[in-house]
N, C-alpha and C positions, 0 to 999 in steps of 0.2 A: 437518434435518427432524426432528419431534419424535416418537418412538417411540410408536407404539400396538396395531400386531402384537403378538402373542403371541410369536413367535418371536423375539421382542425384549424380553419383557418383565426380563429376568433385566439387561439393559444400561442404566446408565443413560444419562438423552437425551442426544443427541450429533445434528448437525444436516446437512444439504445436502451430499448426497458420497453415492458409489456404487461397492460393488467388482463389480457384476455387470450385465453388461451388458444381460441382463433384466431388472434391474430399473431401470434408469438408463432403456429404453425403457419401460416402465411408466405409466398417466398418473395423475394424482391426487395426492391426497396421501402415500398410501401405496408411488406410484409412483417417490419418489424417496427412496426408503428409503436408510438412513445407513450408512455404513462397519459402525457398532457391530452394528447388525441381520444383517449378513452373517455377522461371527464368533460370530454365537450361532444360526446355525441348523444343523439336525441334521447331524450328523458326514457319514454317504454323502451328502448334500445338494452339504455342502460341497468334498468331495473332488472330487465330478463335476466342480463351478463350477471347481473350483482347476484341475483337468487340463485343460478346457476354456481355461480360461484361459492355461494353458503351454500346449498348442497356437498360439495367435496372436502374432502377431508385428504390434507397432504401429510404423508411421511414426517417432512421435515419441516420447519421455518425457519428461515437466517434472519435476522436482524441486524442489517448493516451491510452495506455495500462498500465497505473498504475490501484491499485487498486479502486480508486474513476471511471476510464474509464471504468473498468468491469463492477462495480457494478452497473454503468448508465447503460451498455449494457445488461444485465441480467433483469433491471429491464424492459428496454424497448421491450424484446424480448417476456418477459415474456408475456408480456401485449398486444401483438401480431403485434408489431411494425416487419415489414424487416429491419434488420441491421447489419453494415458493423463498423469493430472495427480497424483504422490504427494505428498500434505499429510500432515506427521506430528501438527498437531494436529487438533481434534476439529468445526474448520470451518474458513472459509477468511479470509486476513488478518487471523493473529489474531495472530503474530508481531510482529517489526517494522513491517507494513505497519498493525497494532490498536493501535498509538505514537503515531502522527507526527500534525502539528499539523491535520490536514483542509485544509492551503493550499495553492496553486495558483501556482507562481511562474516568472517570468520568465526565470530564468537569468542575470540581470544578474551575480552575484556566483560563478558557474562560471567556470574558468581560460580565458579568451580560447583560440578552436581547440582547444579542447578536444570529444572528444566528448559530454559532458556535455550543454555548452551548445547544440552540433549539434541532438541530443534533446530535447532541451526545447524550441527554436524547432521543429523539426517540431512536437512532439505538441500545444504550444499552437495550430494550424493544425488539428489533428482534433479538439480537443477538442469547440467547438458540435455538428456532425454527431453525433460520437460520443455524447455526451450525453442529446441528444435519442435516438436510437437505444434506448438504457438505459431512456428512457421519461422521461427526468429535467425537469424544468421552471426556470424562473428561482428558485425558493423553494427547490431543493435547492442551486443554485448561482450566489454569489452574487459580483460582479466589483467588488468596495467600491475596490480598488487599497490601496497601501500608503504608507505614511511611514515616510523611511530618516531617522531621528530627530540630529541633535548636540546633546549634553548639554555638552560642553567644545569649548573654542576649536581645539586641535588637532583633532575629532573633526570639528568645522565647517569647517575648514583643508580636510579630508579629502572633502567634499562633489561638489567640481567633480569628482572621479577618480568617486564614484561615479556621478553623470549624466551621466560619459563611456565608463562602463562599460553601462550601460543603452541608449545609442545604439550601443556599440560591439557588445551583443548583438541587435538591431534594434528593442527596445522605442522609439522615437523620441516618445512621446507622454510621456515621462519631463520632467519640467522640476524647477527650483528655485524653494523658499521662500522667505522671511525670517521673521522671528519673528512678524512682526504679522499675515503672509500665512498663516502655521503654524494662528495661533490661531484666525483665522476660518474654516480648514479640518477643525479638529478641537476642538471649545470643551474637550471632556473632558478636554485633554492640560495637563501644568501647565507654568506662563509661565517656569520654567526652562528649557524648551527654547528654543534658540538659532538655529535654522534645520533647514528637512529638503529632504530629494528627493523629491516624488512620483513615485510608478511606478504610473499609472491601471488599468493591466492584469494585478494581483495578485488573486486570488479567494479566497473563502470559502466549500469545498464540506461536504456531508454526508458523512464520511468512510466510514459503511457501504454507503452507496447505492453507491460506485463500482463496488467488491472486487467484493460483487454482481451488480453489472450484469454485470462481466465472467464472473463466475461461471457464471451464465445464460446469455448469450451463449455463452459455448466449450459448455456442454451444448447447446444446442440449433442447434451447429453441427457436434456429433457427436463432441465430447470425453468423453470417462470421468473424473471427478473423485473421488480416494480420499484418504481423511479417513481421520485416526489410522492412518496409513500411514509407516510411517520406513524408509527406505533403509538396510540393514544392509551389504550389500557390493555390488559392483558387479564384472563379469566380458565381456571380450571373445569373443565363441566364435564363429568362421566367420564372420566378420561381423556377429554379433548382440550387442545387449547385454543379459547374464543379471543382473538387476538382484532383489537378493533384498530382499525387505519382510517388515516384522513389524507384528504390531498395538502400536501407540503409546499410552500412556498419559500421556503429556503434555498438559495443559489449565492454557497458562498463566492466569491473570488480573491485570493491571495495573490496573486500579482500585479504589479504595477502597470498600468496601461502604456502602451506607445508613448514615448517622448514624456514618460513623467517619471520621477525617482520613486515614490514613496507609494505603498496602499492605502487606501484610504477605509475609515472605518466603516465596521457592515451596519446598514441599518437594522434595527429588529423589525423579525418579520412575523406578521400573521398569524397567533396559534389557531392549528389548524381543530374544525372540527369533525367529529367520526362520523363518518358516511356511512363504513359496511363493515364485515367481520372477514377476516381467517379465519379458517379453523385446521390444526395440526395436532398430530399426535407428541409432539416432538420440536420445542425449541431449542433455538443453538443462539445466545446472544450475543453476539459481535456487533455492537453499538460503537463501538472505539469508545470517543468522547461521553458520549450518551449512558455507555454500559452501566454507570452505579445508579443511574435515575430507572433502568431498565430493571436493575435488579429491585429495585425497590417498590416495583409495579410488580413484580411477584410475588412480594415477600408482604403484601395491603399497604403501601406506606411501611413497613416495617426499615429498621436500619441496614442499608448493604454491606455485604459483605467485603469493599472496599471501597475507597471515592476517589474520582477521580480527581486530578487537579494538572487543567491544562498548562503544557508547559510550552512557551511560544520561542519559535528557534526562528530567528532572519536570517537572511540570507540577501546578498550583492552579486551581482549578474555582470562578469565585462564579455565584451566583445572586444578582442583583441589575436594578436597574432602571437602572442608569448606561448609558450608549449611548456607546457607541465605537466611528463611524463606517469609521475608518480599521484599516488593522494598522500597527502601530505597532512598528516594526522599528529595532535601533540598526544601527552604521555597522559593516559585517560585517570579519572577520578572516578571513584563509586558512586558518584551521578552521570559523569556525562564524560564522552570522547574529546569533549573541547570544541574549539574552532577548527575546522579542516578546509586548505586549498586542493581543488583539483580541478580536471577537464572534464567535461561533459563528453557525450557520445557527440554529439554536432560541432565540437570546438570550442565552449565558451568555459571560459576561468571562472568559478565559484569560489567564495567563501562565504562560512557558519558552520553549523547553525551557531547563535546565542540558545542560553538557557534562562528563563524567566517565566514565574509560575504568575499565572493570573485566574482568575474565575471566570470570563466571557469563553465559552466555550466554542463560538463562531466571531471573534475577532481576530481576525490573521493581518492587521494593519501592520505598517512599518514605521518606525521612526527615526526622525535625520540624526538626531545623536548616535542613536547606535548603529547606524550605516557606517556615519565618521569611522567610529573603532574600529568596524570591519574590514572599510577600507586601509586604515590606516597598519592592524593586522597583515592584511594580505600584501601589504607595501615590505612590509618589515620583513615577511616570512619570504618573498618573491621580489625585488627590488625594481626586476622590469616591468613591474607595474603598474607602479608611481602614475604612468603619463595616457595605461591603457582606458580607454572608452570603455564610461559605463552605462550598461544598456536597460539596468530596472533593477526592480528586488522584488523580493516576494517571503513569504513565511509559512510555518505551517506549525501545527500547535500537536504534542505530542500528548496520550492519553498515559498521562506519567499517574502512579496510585503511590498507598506509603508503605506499599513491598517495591523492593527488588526482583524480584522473581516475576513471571506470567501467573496469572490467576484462572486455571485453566481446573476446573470442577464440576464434576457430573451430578445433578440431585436426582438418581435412578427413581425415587420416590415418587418425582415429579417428572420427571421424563423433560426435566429440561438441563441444559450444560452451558456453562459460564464459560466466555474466555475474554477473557481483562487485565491489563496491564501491557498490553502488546505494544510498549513506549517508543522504540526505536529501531527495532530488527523485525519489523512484520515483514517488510520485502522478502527479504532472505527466508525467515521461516514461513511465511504462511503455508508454503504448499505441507512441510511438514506438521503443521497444526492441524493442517486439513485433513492428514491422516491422524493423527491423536484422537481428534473431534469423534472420527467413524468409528475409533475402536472404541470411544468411551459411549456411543453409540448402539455399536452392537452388544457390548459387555451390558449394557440396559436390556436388549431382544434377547439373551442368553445364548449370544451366540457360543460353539465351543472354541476354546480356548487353550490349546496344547502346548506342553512343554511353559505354561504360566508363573511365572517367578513372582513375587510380593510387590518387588518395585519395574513392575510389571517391561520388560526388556521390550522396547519398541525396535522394530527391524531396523535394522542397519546403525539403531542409537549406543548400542552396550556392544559389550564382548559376549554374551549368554544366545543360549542356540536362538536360530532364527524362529517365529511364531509362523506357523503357516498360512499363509495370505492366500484365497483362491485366484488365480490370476484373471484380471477381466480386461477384455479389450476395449482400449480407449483410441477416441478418434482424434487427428491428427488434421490439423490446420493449414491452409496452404498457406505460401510463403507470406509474409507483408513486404510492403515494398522499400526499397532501400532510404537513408536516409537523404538524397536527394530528391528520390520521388515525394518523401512525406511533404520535403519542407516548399516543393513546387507546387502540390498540391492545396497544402495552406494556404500559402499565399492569394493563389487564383480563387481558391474559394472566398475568401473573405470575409467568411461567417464561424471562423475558430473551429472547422471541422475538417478530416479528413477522410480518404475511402479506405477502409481496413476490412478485408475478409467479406467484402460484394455489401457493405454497408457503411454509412457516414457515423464518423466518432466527432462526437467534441472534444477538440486536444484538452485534458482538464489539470494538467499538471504544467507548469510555472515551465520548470526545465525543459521542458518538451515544445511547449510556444514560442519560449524563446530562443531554443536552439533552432528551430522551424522561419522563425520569421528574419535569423541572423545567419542562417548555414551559408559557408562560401566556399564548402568542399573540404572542408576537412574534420577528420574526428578525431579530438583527442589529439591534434598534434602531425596525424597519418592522413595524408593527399589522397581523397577515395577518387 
């Protein structure tokens, strides 16, 4: 939310997040004043606020305000948990979850039985409702489906496994190409390719609108959301956990600025020092990036139970009139999907991500060599694109560990649960993690547990009876505004923020900016 108090005038703007629970009740604009506003208000002010605050004792604590931290927040708020949501940057999903491509995927290419895959067929089953809920419409989210592309004969060789893999994950509306079938499914794509897979059930979302919605949702399901908030140490006492925070000066930015190609590198910021405490019965760590340094603050300094190790994916941004129908995916490795062309919900032609492991965990810079390839990639794979305008890059860094699999672990001991590894499908799963998180949650509380199988049948995940879920009413978002209004509103404001759900967002995701400051009416190819 964007500073206009006086009491805030000394900070600069910083958006949607709340360290005070009077003010997070609050209505208006002014009602949901920002982390930054809280540490600039007068000294006895804040001591009160703070003592107050170590007084209570919350249900829950997230750690991490990506979208997998929402979706656990939202879902535990929902469900009438007290919870407190600590993001150490300066809004929400601006992390890993401010990277990733805005797609929507299937889980074809997750390891068979894997929980992964589990995840992901559930949350594809919530998404419509959910969406709708957000307030979201067809023009935020767009179901184009995808093409798993062969450039080479071995890659075409390769093919039957992948639309064996797509039934085997329950996508069944999956079939095969040939080349001649290829071209008149995608004219844009060049006659080098050799045959693909379709997979109809791949989507193209507005990558801001989600975080958001979820965002909204958990506050007004009675979650506290704290911005520029970083977890310094963490402590068991009597059963509580004394989780100390400091105020965070970290504000990454992965995109490229106006009229410049490349990102440039983050400076190191500030370690912050501990001001005040949490206290929670109940952590849930969703750090993304941060998660193995998190665990290791639980465990004394002990070794974590996985590390991370960022993996920085770039991305080329054109602005051009070329329509590319499909997403256009090559034939995946058990690391990574490849390079992928497609359109964005506002019209702009992508290609990435690259894969490339490095250790700076907040450096999402770009580089001209590998833009070349990129471009040179999307020329190859799209030939009308040789000549189209390009409008910037940007990057985001995935929270890749050395499983395969999510690292999703309950220590009912410790009343606290781990979810790590969430590399490249949090989009897609998180809402379904969010319900994982609750049940591994309440299986801590004891709750009962009927018709419970060993590898324990999550609804809608298995063939095995359903588990009985009490149903609880969740509240329902009004519309957002179409993607004309966002990107008129951008514009005018001129401060990288927009009005969503009777409050100003910082657009914090690359795709979403630059679809925002480049829209010229159309999405994805389709004249709005």
């Amino acid at each position: 939310l964007k500073l206009t108090s006086s009491s805030a005038r000394s900070c600069s703007p910083t958006f949607v997040g709340c360290s005070s629970p009077a003010m997070w009740r609050a209505s208006g604009v002014l009602g949901a004043a920002c982390t930054a506003a809280y540490w600039h208000v007068p000294n006895q002010r804040r001591r009160t606020a703070v003592r107050a605050e170590e007084r209570r004792t919350f249900d829950i604590a997230v750690v991490g305000g990506g979208l997998v931290g929402l979706a656990v927040a939202r879902e535990a708020a929902a469900r009438g948990a007290s919870v407190v949501l600590l993001e150490r940057e300066q809004t929400v999903a601006a992390s890993a979850s401010g990277g990733n491509t805005g797609l929507g995927h299937t889980g074809y290419d997750a390891p068979e039985g894997s929980l992964e895959r589990r995840l992901l067929r559930r949350a594809i089953s919530l998404h419509p409702a959910l969406y709708r809920s957000f307030g979201m419409g067809m023009s935020h989210c767009r179901k184009c489906g995808s093409l798993v592309v062969a450039w080479t004969p071995a890659q075409l060789s390769a093919l039957d496994a992948v639309l064996q893999e797509n039934v085997n994950a329950g996508d069944t509306d999956a079939y095969r190409v040939n080349a001649e079938e290829l071209r008149d499914l995608e004219p844009a794509l060049s006659p080098a390719a050799l045959g693909a897979v379709v997979c109809p059930n791949e989507a193209v979302v507005e990558p801001f609108l989600i975080p958001i919605g979820y965002a909204e949702s958990a506050r007004r399901h009675g979650a506290e959301l704290r911005l520029s908030t970083e977890v310094t140490s963490v402590e068991r006492q009597d059963g509580v956990w004394r989780i100390g925070i400091g105020k965070s000066a970290l504000a990454v930015d992965g995109r490229s600025k106006p009229g410049e190609l490349l990102v440039q590198p983050l400076k190191e910021a500030a370690a912050p020092s501990e001001a005040e405490t949490v206290s929670a019965r109940c952590v849930v760590n969703c750090a993304g990036l941060w998660g193995d340094e998190l665990e290791a603050m639980r465990l004394g300094g002990g070794e974590p139970p996985f590390h991370v190790t960022p993996r920085k994916g770039q991305f080329l941004v054109f602005d051009t009139d070329v329509e590319v129908e499909y997403i256009l995916e090559m034939v995946p490795t058990q690391f990574t999907k490849g390079v992928i062309v497609w359109s964005t919900t506002y019209g702009n032609v992508i290609v990435g991500p690259t894969a490339t492991n490095q250790t700076n965990k907040a450096d999402r810079s770009t580089d001209e060599e590998t833009i070349n390839s990129l471009k040179a990639w999307a020329v190859k794979a799209v030939p009308a694109l040789k000549d189209a305008k390009v409008l910037g890059t940007y990057s985001g860094l995935r929270p890749a560990t050395e499983f395969r699999d999510y690292q999703i672990k309950a220590h009912p001991e410790e009343r606290w649960i781990t979810v790590g590894g969430i590399r490249s499908t949090g989009l897609t799963a998180c809402c379904a993690i969010g319900e994982y998180v609750m049940e591994l949650v309440e299986d801590m509380d004891g709750a009962p547990q009927p018709d419970r199988l060993p590898e324990r049948p999550m609804l809608g995940v298995s063939g095995a009876k359903k588990r009985l879920v009490q149903a609880r009413s969740r509240i329902n978002l009004e519309p957002v505004p179409s993607l004309a209004e966002l990107a008129a509103d951008f514009r005018s404001s001129g401060d990288g923020t927009v009005s969503v759900y009777g409050r100003r967002w910082l657009v914090s995701h690359p795709l979403s900016s630059f679809g925002m400051e480049s829209y010229s009416g159309k999405q994805g190819g389709v004249t709005s």
